[in-house]
N, C-alpha and C positions, 0 to 999 in steps of 0.2 A: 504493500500500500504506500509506503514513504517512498518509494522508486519509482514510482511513477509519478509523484506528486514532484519527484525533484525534476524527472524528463520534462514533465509538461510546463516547468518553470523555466525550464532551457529554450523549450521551442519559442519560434517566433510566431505572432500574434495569428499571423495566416497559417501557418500549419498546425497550430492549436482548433481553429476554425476548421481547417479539412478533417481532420481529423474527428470530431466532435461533430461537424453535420455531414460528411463526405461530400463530394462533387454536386449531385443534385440539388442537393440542401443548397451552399455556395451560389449556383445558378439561378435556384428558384429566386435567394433573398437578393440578388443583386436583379434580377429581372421584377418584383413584385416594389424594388427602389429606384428603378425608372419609371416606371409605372404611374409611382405612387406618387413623385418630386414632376412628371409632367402635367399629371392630374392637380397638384398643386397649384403649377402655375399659368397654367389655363383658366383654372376655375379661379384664381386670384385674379387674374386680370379681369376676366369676363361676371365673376361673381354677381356684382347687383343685374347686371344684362341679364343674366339666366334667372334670375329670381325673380326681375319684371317681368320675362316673356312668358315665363311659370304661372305666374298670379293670374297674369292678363290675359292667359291661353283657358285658365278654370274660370274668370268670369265673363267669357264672352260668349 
């Protein structure tokens, strides 16, 4: 149990990561963080635009 706790203090922060979620894991979070930071900044620019056309599209 201590030998493994001293390797994983040796590793660098990325192969501590591969390691712990493998390749897929890695993929998914790095694709589900573009995702997420374009959705961001779309919907931050656009934000009240979409909420009026939102509104105005239910009471019309």
């Amino acid at each position: 149990m201590e030998n493994q706790e001293n390797t994983d203090k040796k590793l660098p922060k990325w192969k501590l990561w591969l390691k712990r979620f493998g390749i897929g894991g890695i993929i998914f979070f790095t694709v589900k963080g573009i995702i997420t930071s374009t959705l961001i900044y779309f919907l931050g620019k656009n934000f009240w635009v979409i909420i009026r056309d939102f509104f105005v599209q239910w009471f019309d």
